[in-house]
MIMINU-373650 format. One line per 10 residues: their letters; for each residue x, y, z of N, C-alpha, C. Coordinates in steps of 0.1 Angstrom, whole numbers, padded with zeros to 4 digits, always signed. Layout:
N
A	X,Y,Z,X,Y,Z,X,Y,Z; ...
END
This chain:
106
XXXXXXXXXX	+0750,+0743,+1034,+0756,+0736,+1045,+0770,+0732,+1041; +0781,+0731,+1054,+0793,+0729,+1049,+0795,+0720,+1059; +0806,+0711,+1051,+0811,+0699,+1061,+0811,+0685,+1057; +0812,+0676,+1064,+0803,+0664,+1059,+0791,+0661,+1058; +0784,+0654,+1051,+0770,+0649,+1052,+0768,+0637,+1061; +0763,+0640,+1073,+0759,+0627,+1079,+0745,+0629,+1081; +0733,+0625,+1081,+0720,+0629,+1087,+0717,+0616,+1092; +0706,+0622,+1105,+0697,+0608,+1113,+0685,+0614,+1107; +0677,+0600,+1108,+0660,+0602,+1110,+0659,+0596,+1126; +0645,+0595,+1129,+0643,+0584,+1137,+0650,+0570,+1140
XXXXXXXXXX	+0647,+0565,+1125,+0650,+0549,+1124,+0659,+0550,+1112; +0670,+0556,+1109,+0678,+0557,+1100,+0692,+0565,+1101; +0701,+0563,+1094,+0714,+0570,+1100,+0717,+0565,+1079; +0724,+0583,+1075,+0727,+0585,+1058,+0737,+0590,+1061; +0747,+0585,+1052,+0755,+0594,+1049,+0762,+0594,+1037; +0770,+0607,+1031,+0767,+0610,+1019,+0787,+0608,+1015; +0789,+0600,+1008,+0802,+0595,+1004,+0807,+0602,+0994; +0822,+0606,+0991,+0827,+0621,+0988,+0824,+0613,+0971; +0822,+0606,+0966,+0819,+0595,+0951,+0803,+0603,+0949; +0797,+0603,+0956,+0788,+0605,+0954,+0775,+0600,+0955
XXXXXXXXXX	+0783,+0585,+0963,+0766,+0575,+0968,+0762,+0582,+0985; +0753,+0578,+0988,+0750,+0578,+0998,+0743,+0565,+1003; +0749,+0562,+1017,+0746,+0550,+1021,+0737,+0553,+1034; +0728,+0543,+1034,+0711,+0545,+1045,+0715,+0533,+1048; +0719,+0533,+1066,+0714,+0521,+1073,+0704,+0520,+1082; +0696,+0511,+1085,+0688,+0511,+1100,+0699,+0514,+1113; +0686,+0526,+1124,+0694,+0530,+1136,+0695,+0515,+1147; +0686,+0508,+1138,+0684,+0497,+1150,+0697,+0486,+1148; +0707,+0488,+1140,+0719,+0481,+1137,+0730,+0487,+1154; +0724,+0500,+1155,+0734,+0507,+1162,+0728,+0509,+1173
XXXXXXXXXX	+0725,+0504,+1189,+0715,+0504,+1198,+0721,+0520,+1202; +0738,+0525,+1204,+0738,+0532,+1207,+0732,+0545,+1200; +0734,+0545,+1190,+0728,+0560,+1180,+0709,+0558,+1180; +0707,+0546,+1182,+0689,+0546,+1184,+0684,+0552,+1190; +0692,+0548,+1207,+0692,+0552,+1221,+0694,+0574,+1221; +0703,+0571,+1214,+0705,+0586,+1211,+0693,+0598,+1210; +0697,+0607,+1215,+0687,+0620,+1210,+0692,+0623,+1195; +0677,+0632,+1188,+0681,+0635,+1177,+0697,+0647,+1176; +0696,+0656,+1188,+0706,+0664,+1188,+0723,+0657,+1195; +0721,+0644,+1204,+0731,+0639,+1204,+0738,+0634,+1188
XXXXXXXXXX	+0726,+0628,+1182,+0733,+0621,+1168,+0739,+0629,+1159; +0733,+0647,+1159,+0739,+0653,+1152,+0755,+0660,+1154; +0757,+0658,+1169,+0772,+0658,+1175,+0782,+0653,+1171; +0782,+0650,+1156,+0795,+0636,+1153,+0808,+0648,+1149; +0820,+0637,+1148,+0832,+0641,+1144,+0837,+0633,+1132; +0847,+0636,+1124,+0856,+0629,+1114,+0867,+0621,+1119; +0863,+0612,+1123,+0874,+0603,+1132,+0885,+0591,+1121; +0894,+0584,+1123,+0901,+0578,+1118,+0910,+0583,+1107; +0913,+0590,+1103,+0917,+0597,+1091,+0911,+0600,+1081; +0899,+0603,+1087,+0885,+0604,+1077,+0876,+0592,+1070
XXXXXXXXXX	+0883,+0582,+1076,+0876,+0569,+1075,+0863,+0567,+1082; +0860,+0572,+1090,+0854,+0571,+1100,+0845,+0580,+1111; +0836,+0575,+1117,+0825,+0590,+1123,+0826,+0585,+1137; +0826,+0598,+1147,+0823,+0595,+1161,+0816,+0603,+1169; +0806,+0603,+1174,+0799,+0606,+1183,+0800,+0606,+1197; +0808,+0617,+1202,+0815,+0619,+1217,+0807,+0618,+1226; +0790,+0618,+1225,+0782,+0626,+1239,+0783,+0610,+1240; +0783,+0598,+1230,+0776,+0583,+1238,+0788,+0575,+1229; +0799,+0583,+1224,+0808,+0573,+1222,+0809,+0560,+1216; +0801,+0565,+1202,+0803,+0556,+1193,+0811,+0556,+1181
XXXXXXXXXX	+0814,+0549,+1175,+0824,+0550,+1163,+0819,+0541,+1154; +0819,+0545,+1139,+0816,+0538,+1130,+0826,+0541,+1121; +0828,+0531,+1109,+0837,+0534,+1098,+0828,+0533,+1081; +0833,+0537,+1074,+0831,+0534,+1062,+0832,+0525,+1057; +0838,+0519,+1061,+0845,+0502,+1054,+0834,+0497,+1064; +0830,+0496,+1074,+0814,+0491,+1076,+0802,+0491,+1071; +0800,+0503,+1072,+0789,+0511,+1067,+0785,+0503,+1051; +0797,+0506,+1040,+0799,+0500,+1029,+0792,+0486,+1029; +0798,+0473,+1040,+0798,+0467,+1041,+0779,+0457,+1044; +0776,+0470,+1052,+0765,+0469,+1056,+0764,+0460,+1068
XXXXXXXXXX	+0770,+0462,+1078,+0778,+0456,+1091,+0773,+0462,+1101; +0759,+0455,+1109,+0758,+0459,+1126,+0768,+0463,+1135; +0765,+0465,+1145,+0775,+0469,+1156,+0776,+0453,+1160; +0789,+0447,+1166,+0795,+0438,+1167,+0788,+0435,+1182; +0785,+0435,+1191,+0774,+0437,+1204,+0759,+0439,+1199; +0756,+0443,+1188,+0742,+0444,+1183,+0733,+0432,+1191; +0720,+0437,+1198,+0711,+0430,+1203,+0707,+0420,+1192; +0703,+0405,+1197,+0695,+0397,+1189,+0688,+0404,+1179; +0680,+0408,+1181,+0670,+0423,+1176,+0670,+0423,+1163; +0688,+0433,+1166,+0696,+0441,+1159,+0697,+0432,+1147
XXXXXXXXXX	+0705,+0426,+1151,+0712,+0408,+1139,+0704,+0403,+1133; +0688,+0401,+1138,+0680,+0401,+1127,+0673,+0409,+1122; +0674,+0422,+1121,+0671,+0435,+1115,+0679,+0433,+1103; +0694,+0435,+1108,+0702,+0433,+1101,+0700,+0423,+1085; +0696,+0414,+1087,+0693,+0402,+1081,+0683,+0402,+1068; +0674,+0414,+1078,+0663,+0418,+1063,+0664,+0425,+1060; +0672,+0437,+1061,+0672,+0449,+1055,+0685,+0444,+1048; +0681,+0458,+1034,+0691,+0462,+1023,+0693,+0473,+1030; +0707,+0481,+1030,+0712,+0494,+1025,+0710,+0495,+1015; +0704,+0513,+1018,+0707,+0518,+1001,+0718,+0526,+1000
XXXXXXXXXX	+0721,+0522,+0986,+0734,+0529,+0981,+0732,+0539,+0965; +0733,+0548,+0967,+0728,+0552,+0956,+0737,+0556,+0949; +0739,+0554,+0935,+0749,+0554,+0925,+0758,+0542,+0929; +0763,+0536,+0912,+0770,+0523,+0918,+0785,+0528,+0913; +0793,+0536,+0914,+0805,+0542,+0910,+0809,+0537,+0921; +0827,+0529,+0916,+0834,+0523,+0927,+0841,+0534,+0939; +0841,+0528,+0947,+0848,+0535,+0960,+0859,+0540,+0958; +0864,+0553,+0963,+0877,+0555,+0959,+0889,+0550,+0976; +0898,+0552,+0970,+0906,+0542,+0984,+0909,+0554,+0990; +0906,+0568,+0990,+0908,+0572,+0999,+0898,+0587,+1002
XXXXXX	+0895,+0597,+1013,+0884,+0609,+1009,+0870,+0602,+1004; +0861,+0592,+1016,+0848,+0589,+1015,+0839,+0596,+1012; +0849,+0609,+1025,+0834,+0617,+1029,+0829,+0627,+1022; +0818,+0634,+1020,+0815,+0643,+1009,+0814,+0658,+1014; +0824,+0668,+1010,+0821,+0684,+1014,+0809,+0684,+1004; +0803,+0694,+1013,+0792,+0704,+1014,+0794,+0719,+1009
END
């Protein structure tokens, strides 16, 4: 595979950081990528100067400095915010971020 690493499950959204962690959030942080088909979620782009992912068919945008953060969508349902609340991300490998190139070739 070539490119970035972004994958969905059902109930999960990974993506694979150019350091070498990968970070796992819940889909239920994001109503719109939930709502999403499996083949809409796999439609993303490298948005913000590669800071950042976007999904054209439903027009979402996420960043890495979120993601990192482990930060719902800012409109997140009640739901969501306490989803949010009990779940960890996982991050795997604890190597610091670099300030710039998150994302990881393939």
């Amino acid at each position: 595979m070539s490119g970035y690493c972004v994958q969905s499950t059902d109930d999960a959204l990974s993506v694979s950081l150019q350091d070498g962690r990968v970070i796992t959030v819940p889909l239920v942080w994001y109503p719109r990528l939930l709502n999403a088909t499996p083949a809409q979620r796999q439609n993303w782009k490298i948005a913000g100067g590669g800071y950042g992912i976007h999904w054209p068919d439903f027009d979402e945008d996420l960043s890495t400095e979120g993601l990192l953060r482990g930060a719902p969508a800012p409109k997140a349902s009640i739901q969501a915010k306490q989803a949010a609340l009990s779940y960890q991300p996982s991050v795997e490998s604890q190597r610091p971020a670099r300030e710039s190139g998150f994302f990881a070739w393939h």
